[in-house]
C-alpha positions as CSV (number, residue, x, y, z in Angstrom):
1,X,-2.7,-44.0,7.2
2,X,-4.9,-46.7,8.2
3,X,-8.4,-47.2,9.3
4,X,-11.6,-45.3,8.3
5,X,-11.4,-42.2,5.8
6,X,-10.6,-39.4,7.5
7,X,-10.7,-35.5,6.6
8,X,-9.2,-32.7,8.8
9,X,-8.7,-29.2,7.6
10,X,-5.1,-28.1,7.8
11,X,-4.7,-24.3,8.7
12,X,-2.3,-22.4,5.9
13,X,0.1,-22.2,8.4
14,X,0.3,-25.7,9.4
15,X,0.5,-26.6,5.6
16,X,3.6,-24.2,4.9
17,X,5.4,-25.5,8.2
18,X,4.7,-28.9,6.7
19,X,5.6,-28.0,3.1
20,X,8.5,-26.5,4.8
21,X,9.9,-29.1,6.3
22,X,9.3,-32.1,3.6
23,X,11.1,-29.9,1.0
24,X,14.0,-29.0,3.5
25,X,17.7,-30.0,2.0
26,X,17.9,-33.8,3.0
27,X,14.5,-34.1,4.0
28,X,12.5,-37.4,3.3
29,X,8.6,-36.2,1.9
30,X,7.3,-39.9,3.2
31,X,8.7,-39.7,6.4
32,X,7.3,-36.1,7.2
33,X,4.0,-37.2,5.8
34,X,4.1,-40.3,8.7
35,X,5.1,-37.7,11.3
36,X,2.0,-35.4,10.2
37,X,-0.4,-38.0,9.4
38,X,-1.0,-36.5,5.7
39,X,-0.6,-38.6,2.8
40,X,2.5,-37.9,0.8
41,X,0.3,-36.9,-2.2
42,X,-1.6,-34.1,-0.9
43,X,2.0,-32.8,0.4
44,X,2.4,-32.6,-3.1
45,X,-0.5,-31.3,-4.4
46,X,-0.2,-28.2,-1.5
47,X,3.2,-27.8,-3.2
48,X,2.0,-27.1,-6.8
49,X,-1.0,-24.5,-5.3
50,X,2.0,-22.9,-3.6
51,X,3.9,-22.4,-6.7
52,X,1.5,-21.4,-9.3
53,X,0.0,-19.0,-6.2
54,X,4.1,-17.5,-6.1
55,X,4.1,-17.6,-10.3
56,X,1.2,-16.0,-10.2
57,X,2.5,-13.2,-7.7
58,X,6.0,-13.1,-9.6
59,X,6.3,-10.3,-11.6
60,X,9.9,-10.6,-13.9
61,X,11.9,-7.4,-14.1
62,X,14.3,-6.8,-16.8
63,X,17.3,-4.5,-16.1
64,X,18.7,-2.5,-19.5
65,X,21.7,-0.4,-19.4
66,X,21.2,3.1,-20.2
67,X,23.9,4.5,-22.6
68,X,23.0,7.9,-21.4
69,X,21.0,8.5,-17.7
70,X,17.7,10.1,-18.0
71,X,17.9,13.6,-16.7
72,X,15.5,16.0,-16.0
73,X,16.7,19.0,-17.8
74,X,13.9,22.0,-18.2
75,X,11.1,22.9,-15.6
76,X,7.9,20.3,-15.8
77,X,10.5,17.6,-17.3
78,X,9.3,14.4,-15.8
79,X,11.9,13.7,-13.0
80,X,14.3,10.1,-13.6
81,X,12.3,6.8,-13.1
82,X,14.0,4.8,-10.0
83,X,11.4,2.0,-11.4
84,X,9.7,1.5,-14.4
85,X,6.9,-1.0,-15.0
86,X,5.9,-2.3,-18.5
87,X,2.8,-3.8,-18.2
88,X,1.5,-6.5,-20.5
89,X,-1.1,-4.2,-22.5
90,X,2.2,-1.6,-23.6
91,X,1.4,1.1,-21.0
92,X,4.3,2.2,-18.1
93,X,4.0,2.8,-14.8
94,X,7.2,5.2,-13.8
95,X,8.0,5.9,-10.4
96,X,10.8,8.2,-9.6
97,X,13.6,7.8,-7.2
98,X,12.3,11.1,-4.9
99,X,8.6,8.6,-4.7
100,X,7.5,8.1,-1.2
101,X,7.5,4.5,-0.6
102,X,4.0,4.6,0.7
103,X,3.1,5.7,-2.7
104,X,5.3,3.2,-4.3
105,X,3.7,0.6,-2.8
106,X,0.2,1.6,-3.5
107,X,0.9,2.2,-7.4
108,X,2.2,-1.5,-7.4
109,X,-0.5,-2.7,-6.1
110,X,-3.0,-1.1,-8.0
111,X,-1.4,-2.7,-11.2
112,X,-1.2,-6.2,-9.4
């Protein structure tokens, strides 16, 4: 980059095609920075946003074997969880195998 100071306002799109190709196996970060006109350093610095914005989506899930499945054995017995969510203040978040996903998908987000 040469010249004046300049500033231009990259779109999230054109930053993730960018980020996408400089971290591509056998990729050279410099050399797409040249081709984009963006200085290698701000490549970088979109990279760590990215991250800590995917950490920050990532939620871990642990997998334990059951010795024996939960079953639901008497009427009103809560049904066996397909997915359950321990959330960091103790409480669960159980939703059964027979959910519909619609409503799967809005429970998870609610806890997001």
């Amino acid at each position: 980059m040469t010249g004046g100071r300049r500033h231009r306002e990259w779109t999230d799109a054109e930053r993730l095609e960018i980020l996408r190709e400089a971290f591509a196996p056998g990729a050279v970060v410099s050399h797409v920075a040249r081709r984009y006109d963006v200085s290698r350093t701000l490549i970088y610095i979109w990279r760590r946003a990215a991250l800590r914005r995917a950490e920050a989506a990532f939620v871990p899930a642990v997998i334990e074997d059951l010795v024996e499945p939960m079953v639901a054995s008497a009427a009103g017995a809560e049904p066996e969880a397909a997915i359950i969510l321990e959330l960091a203040d103790g409480r669960r978040l159980r939703i059964s195998a027979s959910t519909p996903p619609a409503l799967a998908a809005t429970a998870l987000r609610a806890v997001r």
